[in-house]
DRENPA-3360 file (N, C-alpha, C; in nm, 2 decimals, always signed):
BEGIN
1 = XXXXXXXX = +19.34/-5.62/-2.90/+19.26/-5.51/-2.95/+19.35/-5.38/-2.93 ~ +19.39/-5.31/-3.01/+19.43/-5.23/-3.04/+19.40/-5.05/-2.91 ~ +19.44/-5.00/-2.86/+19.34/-4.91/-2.79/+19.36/-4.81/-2.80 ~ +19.35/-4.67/-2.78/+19.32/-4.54/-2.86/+19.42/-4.50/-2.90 ~ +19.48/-4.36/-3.01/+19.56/-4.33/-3.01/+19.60/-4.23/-2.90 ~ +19.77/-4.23/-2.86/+19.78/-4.12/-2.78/+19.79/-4.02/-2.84 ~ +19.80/-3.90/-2.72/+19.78/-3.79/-2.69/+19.91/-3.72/-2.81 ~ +20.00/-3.78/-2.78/+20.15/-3.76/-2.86/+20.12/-3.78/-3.04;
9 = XXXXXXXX = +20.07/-3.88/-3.02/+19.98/-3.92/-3.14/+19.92/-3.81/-3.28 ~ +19.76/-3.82/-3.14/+19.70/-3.73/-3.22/+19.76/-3.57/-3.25 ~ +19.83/-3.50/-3.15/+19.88/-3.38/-3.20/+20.02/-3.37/-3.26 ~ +20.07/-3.47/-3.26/+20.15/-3.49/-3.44/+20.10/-3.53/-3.53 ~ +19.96/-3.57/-3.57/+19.89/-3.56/-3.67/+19.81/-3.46/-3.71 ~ +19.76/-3.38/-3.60/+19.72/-3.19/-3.64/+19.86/-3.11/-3.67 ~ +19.96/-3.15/-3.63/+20.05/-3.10/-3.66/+20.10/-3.09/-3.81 ~ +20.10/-3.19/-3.85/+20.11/-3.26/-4.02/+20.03/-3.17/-4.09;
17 = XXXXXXXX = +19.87/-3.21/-4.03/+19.77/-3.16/-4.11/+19.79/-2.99/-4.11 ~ +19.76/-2.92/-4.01/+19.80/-2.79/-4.00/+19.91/-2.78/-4.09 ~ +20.03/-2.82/-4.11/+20.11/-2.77/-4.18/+20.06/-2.80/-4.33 ~ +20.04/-2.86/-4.37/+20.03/-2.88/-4.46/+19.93/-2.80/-4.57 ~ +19.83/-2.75/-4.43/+19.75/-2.65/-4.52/+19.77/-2.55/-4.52 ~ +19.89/-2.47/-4.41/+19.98/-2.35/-4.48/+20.04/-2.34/-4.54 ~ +20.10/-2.45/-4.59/+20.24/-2.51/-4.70/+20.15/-2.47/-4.81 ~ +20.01/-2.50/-4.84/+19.98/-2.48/-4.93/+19.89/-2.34/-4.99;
25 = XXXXXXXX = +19.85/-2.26/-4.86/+19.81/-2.17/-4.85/+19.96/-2.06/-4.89 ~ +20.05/-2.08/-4.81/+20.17/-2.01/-4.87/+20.21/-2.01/-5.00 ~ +20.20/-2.14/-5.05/+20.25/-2.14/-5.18/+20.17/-2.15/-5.29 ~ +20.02/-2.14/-5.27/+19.92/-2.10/-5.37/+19.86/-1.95/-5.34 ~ +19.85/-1.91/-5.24/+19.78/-1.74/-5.26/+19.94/-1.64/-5.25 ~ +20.05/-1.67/-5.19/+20.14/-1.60/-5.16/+20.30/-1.64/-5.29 ~ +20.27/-1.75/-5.35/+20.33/-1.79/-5.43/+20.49/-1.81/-5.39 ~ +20.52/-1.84/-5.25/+20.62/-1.87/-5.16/+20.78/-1.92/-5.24;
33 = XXXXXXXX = +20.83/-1.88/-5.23/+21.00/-1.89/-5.25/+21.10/-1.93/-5.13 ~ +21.14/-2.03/-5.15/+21.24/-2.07/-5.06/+21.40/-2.09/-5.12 ~ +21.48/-1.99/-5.07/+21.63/-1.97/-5.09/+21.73/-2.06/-4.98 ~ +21.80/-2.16/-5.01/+21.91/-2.21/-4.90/+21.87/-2.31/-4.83 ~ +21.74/-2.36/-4.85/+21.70/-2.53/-4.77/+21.82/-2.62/-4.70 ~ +21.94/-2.60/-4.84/+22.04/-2.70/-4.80/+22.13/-2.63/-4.74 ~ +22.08/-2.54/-4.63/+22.20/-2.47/-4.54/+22.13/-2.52/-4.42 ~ +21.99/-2.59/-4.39/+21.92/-2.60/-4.28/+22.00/-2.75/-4.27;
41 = XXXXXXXX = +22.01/-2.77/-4.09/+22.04/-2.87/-4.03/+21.93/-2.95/-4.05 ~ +21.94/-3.09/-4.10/+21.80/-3.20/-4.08/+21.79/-3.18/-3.90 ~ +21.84/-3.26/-3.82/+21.89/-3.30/-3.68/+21.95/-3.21/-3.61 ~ +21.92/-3.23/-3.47/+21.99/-3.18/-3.38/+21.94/-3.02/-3.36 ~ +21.98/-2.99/-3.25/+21.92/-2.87/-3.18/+21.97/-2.76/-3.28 ~ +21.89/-2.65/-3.32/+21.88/-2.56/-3.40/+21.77/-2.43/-3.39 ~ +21.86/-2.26/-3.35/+21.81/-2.17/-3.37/+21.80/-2.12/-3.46 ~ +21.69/-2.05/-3.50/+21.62/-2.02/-3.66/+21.61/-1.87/-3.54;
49 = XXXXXXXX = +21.69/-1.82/-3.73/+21.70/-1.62/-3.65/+21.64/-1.58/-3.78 ~ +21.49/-1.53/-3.77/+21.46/-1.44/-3.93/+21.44/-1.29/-3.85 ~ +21.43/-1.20/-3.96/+21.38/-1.09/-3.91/+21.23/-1.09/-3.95 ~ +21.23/-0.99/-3.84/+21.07/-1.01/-3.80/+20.98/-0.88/-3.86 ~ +20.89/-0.93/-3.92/+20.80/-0.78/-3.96/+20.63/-0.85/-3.99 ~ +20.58/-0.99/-3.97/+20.43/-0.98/-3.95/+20.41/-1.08/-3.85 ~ +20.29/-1.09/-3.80/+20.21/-1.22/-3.73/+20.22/-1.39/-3.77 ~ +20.26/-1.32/-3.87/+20.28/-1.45/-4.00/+20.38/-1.52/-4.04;
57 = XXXXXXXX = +20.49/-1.47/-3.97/+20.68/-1.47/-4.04/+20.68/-1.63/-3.91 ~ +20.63/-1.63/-3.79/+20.62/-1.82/-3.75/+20.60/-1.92/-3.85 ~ +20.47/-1.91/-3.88/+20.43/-2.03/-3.95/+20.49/-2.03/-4.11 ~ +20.51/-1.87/-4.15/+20.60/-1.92/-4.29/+20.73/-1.96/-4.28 ~ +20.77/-1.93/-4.14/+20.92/-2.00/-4.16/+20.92/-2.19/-4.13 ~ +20.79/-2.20/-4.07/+20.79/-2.35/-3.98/+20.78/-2.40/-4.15 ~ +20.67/-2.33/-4.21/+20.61/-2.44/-4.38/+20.75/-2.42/-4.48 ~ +20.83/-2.27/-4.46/+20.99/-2.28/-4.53/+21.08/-2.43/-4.50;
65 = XXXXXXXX = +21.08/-2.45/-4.39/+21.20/-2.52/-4.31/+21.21/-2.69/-4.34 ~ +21.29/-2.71/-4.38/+21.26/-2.89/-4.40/+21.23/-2.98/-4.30 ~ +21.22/-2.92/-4.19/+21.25/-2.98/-4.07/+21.10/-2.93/-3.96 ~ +21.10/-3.05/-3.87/+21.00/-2.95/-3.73/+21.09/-2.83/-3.73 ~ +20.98/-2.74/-3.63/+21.03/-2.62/-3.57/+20.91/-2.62/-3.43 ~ +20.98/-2.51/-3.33/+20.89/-2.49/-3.23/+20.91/-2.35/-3.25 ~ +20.85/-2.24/-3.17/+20.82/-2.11/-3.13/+20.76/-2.09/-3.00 ~ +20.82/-1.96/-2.95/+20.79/-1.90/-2.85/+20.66/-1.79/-2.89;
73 = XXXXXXXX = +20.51/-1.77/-2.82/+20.45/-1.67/-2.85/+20.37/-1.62/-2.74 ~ +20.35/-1.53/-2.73/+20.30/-1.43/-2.58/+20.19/-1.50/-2.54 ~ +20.08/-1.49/-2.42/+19.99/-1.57/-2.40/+19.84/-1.51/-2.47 ~ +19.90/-1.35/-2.49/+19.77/-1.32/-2.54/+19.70/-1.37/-2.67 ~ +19.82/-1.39/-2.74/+19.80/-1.45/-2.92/+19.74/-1.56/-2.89 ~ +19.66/-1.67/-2.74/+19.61/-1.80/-2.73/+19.47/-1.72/-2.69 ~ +19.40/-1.64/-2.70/+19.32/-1.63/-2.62/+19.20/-1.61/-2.73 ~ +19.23/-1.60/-2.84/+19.11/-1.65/-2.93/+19.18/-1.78/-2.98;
81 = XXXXXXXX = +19.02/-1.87/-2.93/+19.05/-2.04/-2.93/+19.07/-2.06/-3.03 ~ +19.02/-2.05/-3.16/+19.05/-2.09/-3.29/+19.21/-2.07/-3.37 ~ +19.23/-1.93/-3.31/+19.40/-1.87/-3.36/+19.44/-1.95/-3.23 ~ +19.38/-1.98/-3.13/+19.52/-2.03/-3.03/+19.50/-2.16/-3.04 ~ +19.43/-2.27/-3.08/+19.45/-2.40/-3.14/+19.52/-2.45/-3.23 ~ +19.52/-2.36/-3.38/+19.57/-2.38/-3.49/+19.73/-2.31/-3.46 ~ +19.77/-2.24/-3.37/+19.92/-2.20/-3.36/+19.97/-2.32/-3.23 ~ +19.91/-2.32/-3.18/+19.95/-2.47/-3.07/+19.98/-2.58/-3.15;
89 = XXXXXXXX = +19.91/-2.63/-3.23/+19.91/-2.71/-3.31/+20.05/-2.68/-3.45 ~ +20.06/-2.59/-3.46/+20.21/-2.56/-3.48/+20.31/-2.49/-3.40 ~ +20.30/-2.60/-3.29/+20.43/-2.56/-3.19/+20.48/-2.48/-3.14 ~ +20.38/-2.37/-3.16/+20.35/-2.27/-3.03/+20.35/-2.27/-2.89 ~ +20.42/-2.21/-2.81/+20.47/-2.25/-2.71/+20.42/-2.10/-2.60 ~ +20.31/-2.11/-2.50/+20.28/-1.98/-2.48/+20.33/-1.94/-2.33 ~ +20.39/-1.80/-2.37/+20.46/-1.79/-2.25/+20.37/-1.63/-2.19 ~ +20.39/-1.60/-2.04/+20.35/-1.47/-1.97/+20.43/-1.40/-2.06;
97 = XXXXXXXX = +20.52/-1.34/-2.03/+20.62/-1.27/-2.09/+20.77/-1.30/-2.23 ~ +20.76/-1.27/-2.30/+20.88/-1.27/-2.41/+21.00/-1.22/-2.32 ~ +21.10/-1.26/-2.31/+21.23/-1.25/-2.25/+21.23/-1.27/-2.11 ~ +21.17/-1.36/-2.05/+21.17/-1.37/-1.91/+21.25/-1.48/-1.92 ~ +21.26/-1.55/-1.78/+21.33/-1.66/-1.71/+21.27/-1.78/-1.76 ~ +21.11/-1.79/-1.77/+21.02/-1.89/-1.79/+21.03/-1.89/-2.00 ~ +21.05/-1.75/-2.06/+21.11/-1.81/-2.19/+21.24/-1.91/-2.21 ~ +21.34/-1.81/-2.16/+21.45/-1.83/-2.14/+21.47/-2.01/-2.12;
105 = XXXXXXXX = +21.39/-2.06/-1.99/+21.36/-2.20/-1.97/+21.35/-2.32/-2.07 ~ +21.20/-2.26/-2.11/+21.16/-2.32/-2.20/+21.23/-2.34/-2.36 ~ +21.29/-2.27/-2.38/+21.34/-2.23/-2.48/+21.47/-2.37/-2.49 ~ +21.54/-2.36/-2.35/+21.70/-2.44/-2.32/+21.59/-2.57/-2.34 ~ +21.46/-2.59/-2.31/+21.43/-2.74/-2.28/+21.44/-2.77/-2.43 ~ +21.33/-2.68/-2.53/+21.34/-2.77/-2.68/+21.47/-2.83/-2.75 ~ +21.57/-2.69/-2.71/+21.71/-2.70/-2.79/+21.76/-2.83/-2.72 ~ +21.79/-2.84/-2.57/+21.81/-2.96/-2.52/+21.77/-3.11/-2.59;
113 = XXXXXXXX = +21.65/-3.12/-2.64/+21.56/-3.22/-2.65/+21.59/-3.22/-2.79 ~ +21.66/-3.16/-2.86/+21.74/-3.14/-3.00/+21.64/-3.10/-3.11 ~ +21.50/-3.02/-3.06/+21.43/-2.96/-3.13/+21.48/-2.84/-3.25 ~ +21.42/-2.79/-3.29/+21.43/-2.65/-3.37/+21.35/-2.55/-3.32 ~ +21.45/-2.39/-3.28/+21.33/-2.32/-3.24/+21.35/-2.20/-3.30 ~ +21.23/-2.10/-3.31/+21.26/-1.98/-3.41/+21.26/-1.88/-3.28 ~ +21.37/-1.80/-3.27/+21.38/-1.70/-3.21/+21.42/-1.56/-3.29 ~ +21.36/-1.45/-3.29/+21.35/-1.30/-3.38/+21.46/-1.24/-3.28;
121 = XXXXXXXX = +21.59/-1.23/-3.37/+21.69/-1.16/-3.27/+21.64/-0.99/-3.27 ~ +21.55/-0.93/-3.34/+21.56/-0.80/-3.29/+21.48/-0.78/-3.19 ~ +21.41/-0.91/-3.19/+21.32/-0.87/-3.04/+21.19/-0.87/-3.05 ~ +21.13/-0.81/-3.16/+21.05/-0.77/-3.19/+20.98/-0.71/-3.31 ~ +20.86/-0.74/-3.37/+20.83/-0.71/-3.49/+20.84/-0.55/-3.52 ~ +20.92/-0.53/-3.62/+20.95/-0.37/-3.72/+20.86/-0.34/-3.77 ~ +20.80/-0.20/-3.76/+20.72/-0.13/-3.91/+20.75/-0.11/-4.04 ~ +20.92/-0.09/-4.04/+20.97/-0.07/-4.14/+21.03/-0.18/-4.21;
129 = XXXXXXXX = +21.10/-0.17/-4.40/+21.18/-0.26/-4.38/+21.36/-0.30/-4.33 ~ +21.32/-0.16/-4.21/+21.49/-0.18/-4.19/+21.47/-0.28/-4.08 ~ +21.65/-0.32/-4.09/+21.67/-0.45/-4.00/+21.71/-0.34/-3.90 ~ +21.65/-0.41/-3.76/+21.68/-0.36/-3.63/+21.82/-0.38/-3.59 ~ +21.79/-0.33/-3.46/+21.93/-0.38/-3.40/+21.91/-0.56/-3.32 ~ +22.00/-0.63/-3.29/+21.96/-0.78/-3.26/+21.94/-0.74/-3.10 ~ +21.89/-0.81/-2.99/+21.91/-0.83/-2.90/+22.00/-0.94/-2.85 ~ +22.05/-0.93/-2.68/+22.17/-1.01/-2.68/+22.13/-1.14/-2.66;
137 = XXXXXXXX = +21.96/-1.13/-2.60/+21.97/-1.29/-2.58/+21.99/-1.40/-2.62 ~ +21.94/-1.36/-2.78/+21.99/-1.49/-2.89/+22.16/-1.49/-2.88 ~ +22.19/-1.41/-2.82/+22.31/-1.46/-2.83/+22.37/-1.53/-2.73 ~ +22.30/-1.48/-2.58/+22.32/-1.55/-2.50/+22.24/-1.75/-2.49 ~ +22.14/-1.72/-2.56/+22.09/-1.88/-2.63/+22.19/-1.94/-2.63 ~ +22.23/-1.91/-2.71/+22.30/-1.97/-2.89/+22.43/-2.02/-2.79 ~ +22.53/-1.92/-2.68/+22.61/-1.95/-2.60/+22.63/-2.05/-2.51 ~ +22.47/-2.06/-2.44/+22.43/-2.13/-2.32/+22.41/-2.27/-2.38;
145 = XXXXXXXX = +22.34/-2.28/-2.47/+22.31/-2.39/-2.56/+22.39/-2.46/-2.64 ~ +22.49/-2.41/-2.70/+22.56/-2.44/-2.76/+22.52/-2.50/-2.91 ~ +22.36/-2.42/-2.92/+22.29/-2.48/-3.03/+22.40/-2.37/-3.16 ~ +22.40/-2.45/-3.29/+22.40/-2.38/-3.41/+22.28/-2.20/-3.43 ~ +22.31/-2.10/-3.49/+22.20/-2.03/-3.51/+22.24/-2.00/-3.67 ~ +22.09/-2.01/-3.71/+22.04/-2.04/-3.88/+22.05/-1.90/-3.90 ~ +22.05/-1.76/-3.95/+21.98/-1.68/-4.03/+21.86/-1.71/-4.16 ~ +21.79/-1.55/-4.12/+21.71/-1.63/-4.21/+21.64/-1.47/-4.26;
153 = XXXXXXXX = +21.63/-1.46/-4.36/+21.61/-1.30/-4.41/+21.46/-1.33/-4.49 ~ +21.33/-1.30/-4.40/+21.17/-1.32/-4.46/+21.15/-1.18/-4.60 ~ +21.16/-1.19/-4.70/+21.11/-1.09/-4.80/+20.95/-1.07/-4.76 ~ +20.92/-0.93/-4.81/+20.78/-0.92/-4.83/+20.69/-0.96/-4.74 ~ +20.70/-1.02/-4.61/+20.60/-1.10/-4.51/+20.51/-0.96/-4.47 ~ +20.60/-0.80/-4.44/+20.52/-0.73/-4.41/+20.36/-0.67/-4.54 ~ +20.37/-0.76/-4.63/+20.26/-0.71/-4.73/+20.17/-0.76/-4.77 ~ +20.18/-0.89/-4.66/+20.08/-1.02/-4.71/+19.96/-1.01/-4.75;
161 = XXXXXXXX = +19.90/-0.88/-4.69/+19.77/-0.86/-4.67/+19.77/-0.77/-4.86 ~ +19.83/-0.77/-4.93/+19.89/-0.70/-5.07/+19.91/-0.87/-5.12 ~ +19.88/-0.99/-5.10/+19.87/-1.10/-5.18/+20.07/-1.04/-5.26 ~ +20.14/-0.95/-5.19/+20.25/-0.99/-5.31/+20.35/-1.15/-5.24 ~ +20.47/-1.15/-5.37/+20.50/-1.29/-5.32/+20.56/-1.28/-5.19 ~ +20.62/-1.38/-5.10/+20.68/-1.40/-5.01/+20.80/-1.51/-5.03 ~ +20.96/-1.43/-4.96/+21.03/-1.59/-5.00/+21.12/-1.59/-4.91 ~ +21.16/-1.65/-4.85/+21.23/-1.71/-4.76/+21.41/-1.80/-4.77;
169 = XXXXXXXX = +21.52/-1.70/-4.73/+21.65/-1.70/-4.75/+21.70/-1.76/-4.62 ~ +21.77/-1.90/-4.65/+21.82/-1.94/-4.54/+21.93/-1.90/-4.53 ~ +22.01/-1.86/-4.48/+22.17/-1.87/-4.50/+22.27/-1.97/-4.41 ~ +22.39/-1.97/-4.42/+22.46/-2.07/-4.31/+22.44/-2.07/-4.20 ~ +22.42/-2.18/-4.06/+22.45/-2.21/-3.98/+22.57/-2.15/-3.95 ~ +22.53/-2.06/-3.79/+22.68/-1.96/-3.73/+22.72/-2.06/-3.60 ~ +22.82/-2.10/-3.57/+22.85/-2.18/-3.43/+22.88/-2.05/-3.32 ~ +22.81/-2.07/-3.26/+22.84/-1.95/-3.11/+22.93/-1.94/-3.06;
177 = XXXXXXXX = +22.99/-2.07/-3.04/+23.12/-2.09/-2.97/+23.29/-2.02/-2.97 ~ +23.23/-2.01/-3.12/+23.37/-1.94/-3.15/+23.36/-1.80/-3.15 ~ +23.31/-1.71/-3.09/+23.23/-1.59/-3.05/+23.30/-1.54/-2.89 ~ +23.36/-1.43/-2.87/+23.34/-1.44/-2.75/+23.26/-1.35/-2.65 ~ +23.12/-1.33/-2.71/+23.08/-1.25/-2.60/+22.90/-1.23/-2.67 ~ +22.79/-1.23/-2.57/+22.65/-1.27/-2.67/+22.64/-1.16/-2.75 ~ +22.71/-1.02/-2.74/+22.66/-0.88/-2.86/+22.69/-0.96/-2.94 ~ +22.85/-1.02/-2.97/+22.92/-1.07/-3.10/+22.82/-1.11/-3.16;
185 = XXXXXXXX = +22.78/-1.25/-3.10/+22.72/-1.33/-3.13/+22.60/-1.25/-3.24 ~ +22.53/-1.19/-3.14/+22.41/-1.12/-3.21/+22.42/-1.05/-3.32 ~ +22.56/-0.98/-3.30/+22.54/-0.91/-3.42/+22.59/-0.93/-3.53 ~ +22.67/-1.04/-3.55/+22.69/-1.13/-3.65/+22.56/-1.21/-3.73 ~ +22.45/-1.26/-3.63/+22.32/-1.31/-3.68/+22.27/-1.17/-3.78 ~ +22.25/-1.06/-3.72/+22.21/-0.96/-3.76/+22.28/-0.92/-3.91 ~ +22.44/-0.92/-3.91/+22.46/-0.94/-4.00/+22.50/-1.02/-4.08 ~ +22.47/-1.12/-4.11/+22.43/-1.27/-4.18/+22.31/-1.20/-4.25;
193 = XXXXXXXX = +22.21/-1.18/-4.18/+22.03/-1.19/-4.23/+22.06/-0.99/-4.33 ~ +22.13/-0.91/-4.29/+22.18/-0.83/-4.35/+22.24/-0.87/-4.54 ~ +22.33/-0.94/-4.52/+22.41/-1.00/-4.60/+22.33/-1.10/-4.68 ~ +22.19/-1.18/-4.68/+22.10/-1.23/-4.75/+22.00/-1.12/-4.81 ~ +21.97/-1.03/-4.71/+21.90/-0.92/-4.82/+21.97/-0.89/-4.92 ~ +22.09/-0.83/-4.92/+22.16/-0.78/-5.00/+22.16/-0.87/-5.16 ~ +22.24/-1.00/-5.14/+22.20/-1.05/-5.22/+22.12/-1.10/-5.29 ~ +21.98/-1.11/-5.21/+21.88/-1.11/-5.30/+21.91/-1.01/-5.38;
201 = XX = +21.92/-0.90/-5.40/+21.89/-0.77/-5.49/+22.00/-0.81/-5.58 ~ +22.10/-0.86/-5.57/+22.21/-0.85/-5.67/+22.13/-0.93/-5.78;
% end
């Protein structure tokens, strides 16, 4: 006799489901574009660097990406059960603090375990559409880990609530290694995700 499913189980099957009905919510109310699929790694440990401007730019990058992904998100964003179920359920990962030791941690355990994780090199969501400046951690990640880091340039995410489209530019995988110091690092990400705006407009 067969006996329940596990735990591992069931929340890779909300996981599925969850995705699937922002895959489709993205690409029927937001009419979603995805640029460079075939620059994303299938396998193996991988940092996803978009810039950051809504609440929203996680789960449209997890439903962009061909691949799982995980994320880092503050503990307050869990404290309404319904928004903190359905973002758990997409690999939301809730930490006290953004840039502490206990992110930092967690962060080395996914890439270790050869996950995908999205980390916002500027730090922090912009008002504007200018690109910030990066912070060094991603770079110090990307160093420590010796994971690949993706760019990734989100169009339009800050307008969502304006139903206009949204689309999503992958660009190449950057190796850290050949970098020598985590600004480089960063600010190469920075300008990578620079360098996909632009040519969108060409």
């Amino acid at each position: 006799m067969m006996g329940a499913p596990s735990h591992a189980t069931v929340n890779r099957a909300l996981y599925l489901f969850i995705r699937a009905i922002a895959t489709s919510l993205f690409r029927g109310v937001w009419r979603l574009k995805v640029v460079g699929a075939e620059n994303v790694p299938r396998t193996g440990p991988l940092i996803v660097a978009p810039n950051h401007r809504s609440y929203a730019d996680p789960p449209l990058v997890g439903v962009a990406l061909p691949r799982e992904v995980h994320f880092l998100a503050k503990k307050e964003l869990f404290s309404f059960p319904p928004f903190g179920w359905f973002i758990r359920n997409l690999n939301a990962h809730p930490l006290n603090r953004a840039g502490d030791i206990a992110a930092f941690r967690e962060a080395t355990r996914i890439l270790k375990s050869g996950g995908g994780l999205i980390i916002f090199p500027e730090g922090r969501r912009m008002d504007t559409d200018t690109l910030g400046p990066a912070k060094a951690g991603i770079g110090m990640l990307g160093a420590l880990s010796g994971a690949p880091i993706l760019p990734v340039y989100l169009h339009n995410s800050r307008f969502m609530v304006r139903f206009r489209r949204v689309e999503v530019h992958f660009g190449k995988p950057i190796d850290p290694k050949v970098f020598g110091s985590y600004d480089e690092i960063a600010t190469r990400v920075m300008a990578d995700i620079a360098a996909l705006r632009a040519a969108r407009k060409t």
